[in-house]
C-alpha positions in Angstrom: 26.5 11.5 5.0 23.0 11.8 6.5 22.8 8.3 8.2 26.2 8.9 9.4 24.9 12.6 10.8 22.1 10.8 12.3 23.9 8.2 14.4 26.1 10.4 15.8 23.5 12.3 16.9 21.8 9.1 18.3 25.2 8.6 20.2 25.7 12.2 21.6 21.9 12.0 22.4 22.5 8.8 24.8 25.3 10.5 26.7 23.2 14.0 27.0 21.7 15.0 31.1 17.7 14.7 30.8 16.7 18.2 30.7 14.2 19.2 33.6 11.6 21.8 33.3 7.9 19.9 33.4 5.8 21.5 35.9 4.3 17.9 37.4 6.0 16.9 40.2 8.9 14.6 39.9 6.5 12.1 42.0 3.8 12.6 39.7 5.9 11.7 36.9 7.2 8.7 38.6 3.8 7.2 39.0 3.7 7.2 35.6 5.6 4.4 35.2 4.4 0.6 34.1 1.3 3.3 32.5 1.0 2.8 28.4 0.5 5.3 26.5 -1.2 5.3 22.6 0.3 7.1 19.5 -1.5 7.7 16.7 0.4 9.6 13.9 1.9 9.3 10.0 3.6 6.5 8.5 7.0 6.9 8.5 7.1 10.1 10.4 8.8 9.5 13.7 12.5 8.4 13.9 12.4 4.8 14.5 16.0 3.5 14.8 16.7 2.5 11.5 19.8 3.5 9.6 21.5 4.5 12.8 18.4 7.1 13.8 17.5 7.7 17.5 14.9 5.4 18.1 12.2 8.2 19.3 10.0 6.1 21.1 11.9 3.8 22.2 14.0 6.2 24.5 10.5 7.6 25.7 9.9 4.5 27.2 13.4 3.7 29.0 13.5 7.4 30.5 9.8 7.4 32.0 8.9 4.1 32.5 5.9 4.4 29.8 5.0 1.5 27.5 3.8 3.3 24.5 1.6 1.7 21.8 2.0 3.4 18.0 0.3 2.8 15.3 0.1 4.5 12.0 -2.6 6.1 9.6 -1.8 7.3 6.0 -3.9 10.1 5.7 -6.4 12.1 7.8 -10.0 10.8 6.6 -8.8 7.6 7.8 -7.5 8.7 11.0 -11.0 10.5 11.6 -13.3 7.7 9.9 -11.3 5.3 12.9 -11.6 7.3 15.6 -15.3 8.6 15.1 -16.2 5.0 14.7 -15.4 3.7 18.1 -13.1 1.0 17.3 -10.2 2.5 17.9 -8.6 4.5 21.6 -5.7 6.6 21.7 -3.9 9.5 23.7 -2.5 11.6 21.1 -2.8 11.7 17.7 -1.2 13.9 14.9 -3.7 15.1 12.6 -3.0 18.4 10.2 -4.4 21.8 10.3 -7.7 21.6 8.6 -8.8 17.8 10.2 -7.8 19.9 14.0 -10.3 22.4 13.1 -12.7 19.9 12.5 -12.0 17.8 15.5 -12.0 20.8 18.1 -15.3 21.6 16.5 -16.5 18.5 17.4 -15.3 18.1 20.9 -12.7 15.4 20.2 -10.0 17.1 21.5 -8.8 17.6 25.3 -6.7 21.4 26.2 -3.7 21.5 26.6 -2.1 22.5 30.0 1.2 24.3 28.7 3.0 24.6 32.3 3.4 20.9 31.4 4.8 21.7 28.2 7.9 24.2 28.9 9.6 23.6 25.7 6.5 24.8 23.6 8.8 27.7 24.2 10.5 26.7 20.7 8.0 27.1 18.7 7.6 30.8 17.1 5.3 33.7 16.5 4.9 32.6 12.8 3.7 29.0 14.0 1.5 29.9 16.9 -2.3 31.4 16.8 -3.4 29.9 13.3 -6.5 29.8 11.9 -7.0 25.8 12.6 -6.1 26.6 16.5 -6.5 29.9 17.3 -6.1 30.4 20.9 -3.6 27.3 20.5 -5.3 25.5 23.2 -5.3 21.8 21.8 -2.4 21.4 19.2 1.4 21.8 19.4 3.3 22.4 16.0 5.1 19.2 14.7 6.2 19.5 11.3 4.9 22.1 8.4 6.0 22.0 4.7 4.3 22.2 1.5 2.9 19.9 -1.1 5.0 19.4 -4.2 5.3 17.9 -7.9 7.7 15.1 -8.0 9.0 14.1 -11.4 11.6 11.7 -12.9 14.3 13.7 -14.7 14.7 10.4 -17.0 10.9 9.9 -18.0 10.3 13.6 -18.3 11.9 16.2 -20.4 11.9 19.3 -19.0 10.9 20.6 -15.5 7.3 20.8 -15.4 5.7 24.3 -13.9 2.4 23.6 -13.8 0.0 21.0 -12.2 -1.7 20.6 -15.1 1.5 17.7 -16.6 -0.4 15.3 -14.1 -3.2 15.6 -17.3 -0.1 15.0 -20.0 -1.5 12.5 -22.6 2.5 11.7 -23.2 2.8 10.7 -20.0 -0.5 7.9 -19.3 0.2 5.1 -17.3 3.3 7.5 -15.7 1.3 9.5 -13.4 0.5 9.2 -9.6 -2.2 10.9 -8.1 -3.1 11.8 -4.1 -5.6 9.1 -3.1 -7.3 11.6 -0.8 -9.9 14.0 -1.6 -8.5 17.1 0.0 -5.4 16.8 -1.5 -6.6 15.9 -5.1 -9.2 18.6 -5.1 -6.5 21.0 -3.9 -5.1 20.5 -7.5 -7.6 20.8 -9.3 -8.6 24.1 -7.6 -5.2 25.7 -8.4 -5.5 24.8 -11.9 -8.9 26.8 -12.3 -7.9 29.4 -10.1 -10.4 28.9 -7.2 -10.1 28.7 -3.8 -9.4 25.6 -1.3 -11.7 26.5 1.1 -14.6 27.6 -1.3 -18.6 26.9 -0.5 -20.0 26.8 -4.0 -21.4 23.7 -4.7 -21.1 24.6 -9.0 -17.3 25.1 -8.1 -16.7 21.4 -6.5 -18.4 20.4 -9.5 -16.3 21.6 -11.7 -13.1 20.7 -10.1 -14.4 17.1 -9.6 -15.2 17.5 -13.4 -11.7 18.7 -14.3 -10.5 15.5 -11.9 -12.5 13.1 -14.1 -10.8 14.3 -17.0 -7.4 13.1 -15.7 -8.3 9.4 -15.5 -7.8 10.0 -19.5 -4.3 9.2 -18.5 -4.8 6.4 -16.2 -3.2 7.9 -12.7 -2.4 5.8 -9.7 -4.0 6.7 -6.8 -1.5 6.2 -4.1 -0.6 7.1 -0.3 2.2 5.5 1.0 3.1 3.6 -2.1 3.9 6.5 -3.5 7.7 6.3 -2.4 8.6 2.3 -3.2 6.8 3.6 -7.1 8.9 6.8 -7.5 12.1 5.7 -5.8 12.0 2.1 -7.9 11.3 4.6 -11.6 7.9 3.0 -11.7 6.4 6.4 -12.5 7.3 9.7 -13.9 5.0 12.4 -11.8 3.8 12.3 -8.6 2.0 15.0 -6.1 3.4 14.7 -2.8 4.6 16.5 0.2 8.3 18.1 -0.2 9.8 16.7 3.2 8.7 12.7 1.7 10.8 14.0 -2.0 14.0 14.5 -0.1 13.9 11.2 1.5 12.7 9.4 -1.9 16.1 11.2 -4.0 18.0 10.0 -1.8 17.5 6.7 -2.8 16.5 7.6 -6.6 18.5 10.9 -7.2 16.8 10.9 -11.3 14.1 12.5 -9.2 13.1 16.3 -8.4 10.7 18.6 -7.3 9.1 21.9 -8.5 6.1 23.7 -6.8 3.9 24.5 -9.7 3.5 28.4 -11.0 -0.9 27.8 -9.7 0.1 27.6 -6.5 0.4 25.1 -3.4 -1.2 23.6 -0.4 1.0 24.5 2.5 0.3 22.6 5.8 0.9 22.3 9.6 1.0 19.6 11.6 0.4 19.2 14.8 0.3 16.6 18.0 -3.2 16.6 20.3 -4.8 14.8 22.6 -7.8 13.2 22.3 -11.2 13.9 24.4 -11.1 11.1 27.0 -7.8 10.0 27.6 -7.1 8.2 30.5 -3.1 9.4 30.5 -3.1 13.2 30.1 0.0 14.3 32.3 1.8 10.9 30.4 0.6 12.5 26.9 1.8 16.4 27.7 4.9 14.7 29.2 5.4 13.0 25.7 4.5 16.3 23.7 7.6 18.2 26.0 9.3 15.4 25.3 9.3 15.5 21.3 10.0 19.7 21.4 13.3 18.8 23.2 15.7 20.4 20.8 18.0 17.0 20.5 14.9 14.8 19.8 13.1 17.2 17.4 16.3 17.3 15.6 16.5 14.0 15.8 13.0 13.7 13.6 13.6 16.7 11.1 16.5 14.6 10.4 15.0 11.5 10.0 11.7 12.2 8.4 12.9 15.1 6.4 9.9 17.2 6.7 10.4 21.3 7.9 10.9 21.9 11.9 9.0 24.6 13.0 11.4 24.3 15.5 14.1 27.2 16.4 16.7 25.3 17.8 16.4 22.8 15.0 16.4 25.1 11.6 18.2 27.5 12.8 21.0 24.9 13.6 23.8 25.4 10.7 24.6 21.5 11.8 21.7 20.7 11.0 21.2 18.6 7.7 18.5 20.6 6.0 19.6 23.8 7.2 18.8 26.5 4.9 17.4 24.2 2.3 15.6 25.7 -0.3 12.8 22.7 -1.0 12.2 22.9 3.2 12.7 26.6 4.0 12.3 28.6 0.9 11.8 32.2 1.2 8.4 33.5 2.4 6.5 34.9 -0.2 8.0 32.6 -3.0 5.7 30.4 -3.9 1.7 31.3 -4.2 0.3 29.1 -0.7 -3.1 28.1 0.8 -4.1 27.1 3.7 -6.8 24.3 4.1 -9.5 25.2 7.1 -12.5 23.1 8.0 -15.3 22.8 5.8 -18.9 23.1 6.8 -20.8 19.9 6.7 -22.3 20.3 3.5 -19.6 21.1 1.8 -17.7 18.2 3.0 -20.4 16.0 2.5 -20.3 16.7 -1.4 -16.3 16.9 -1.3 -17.3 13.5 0.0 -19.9 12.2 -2.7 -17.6 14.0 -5.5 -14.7 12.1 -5.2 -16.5 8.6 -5.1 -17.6 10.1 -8.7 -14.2 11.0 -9.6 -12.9 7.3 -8.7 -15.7 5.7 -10.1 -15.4 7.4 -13.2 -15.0 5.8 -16.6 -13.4 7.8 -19.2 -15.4 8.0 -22.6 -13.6 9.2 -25.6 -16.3 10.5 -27.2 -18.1 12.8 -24.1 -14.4 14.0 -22.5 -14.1 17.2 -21.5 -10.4 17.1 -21.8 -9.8 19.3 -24.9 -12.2 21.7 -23.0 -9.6 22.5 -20.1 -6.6 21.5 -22.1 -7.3 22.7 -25.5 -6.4 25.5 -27.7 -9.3 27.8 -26.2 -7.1 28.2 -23.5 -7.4 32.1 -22.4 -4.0 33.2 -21.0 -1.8 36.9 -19.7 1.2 37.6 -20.7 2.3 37.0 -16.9 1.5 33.4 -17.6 -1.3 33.2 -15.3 -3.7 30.9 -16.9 -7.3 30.5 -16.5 -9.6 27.9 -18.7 -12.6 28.1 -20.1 -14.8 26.6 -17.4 -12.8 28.7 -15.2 -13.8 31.7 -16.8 -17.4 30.0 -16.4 -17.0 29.9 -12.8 -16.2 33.4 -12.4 -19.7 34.3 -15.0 -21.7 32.3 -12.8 -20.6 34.0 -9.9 -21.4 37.2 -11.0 -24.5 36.5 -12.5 -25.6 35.1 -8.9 -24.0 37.9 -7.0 -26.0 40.6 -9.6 -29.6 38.7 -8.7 -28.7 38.7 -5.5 -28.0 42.7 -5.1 -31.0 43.2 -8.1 -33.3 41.2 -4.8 -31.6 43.0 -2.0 -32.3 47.0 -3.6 -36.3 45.6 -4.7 -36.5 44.3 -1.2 -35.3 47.6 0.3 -37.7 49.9 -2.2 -40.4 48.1 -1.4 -39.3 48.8 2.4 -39.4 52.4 1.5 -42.6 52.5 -0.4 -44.9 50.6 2.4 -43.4 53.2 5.0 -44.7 56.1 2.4 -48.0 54.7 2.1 
């Protein structure tokens, strides 16, 4: 029913006046022709064609005259590693929240001139001015959604609620795992209760400790492979984001998603252009162009991921429309935001998860009873927090106490020179 909703949509699209409204000059925009233009964005996160799709780019091209080059990352380290290295020039790119931060911080991004994107219109309150962009002066809103636990209805027994079945014993050899720090940390960090965006250097290390303990059960560190695994039964649990489960049930309907009771990473997505580009007015032409209502349909169709589009998801033709995986109700699900980290920090995220992949499991020093064990202190709510959680939270205190205990002899000491 979906492919079939798709190409008709293709079709309808085709027939369909080009809508006007770009504040360059129709000459302007006619010069642009014979120019190429570079993509850089997701794999599998544009509607290419297949299955009857709208073939995004490939329409682009006929209307304007614009050769465009796309090519493909699979997560955003690599994207960054690419681009700060030199080897690699491109126009736009499609980076999420956290890695835009990052990248306006360091100059790598070019503002935006919104009279040349008109149909940024469609995008609402509840997507605009966030914490990666502020003033929203360098990225546009292309997809949001929320990371998710994937599992195989015929390889697992009941609906897992917590993160914590990617560390099931019954399950080793069965269990993917993000092959991305930001993501995998993000895991462990709802498990023990902490923060994603957290500074302390004893907290990373216990996270990347908690990590270790889950090569117990051999995981899979995957990106992309992730959907050929779960779609073909090759595994029974996988992290992923929700928008990639709907496409991968559709082809394995055994599978289903849960977000987990800890808590999830939700995301935006967003398309910028990069410091230097030699196309500008051809890259804001192709932003407007991918926030026309027909062709952002078009993708939240194909890719699956959340519109934060209002003519698309609040379209009751719309394939997703009022889908509870996509659009559940605000306030549902415990979420966190990633944001930039300092240096440092990311630096030792960095260093950490080397350790964490490098790791060699050893029976006889594992911490796994530690987080997993009996000595598990829980509410009645069903909030859980473990042991080294609870550690956290004592060293914490103990450091905030010595630094208030320095701060009041500081101050009395203050007091005392003035007496004498």
């Amino acid at each position: 029913m979906k492919k079939l909703f798709a190409l008709l949509l293709a079709v309808a699209f085709v027939m369909m006046p080009v809508a006007s409204g770009f504040a360059a000059e129709a000459d302007e925009i006619e010069a642009l022709r014979g120019t190429t233009l570079y993509v850089y964005n997701w794999g599998e996160y544009i509607s290419d064609g297949a299955d009857g799709s709208l073939d995004v780019i490939r329409e682009f091209e006929n209307r304007y005259g614009i050769d465009v080059v796309y090519d493909t990352f699979d997560n955003n380290e690599t994207m960054y590693s690419k681009l700060k290295s030199g080897g690699v020039t491109y126009d736009i790119v499609i980076p999420s929240d956290y890695m835009i931060e990052r990248m306006i911080a360091e100059d790598m991004l070019e503002k935006l001139d919104y009279s040349n994107i008109p149909n940024y219109k469609y995008i609402p309150e509840k997507y605009r001015m966030l914490g990666h962009d502020p003033k929203d002066q360098y990225s546009v809103p292309y997809t949001v959604g929320m990371v998710g636990l994937i599992y195989n209805k015929t390889m697992v027994s009941e609906a897992p609620t917590s993160w914590k079945a990617l560390w099931d014993k019954n399950l080793t050899g069965g269990i993917l795992m993000f092959n991305n720090p930001r993501d995998a940390f993000a895991i462990a960090q709802s498990i023990l209760g902490m923060d994603y965006n957290m500074e302390s250097e004893t907290a990373w290390k216990v996270a990347a400790e908690l990590l270790k303990e889950q090569k117990v059960v051999s995981p899979s560190y995957v990106s992309d492979e992730v959907f050929n695994m779960m779609e073909a039964g090759e595994a029974a649990l996988a992290p992923y984001y929700a928008g990639d489960f709907l496409s991968m049930q559709e082809n394995n309907p055994d599978l289903d998603l849960v977000y987990p009771d800890e808590g999830v990473n939700f995301f935006v997505d967003s398309m910028c252009i990069l410091k230097g580009t030699q196309n500008k007015l051809a890259a804001e032409l192709f932003i407007n162009y991918m926030l026309e209502p027909e062709i952002a349909l078009a993708n939240a169709e194909y890719i699956c991921y959340a519109s934060p589009h209002t003519e698309v998801y609040s379209n009751p033709e719309y394939s997703y429309y009022e889908n509870e995986i996509l659009y559940p109700e605000d306030g549902r699900f415990k979420t966190q935001n990633f944001l930039n980290l300092k240096p440092e920090t990311l630096a030792l995220m960095s260093s950490l998860w080397d350790d964490v992949k490098n790791h060699i499991p050893d029976s006889d020093s594992s911490n796994y009873d530690f987080f997993f064990g009996d000595g598990e202190l829980g509410k009645a709510d069903g909030t859980v927090m473990t042991p080294e959680a609870w550690s956290y939270v004592v060293y914490i205190g103990i450091f905030v106490a010595i630094c208030l205990a320095y701060v009041i002899f500081r101050y009395a000491r203050k007091k005392y020179r003035e007496k004498v």
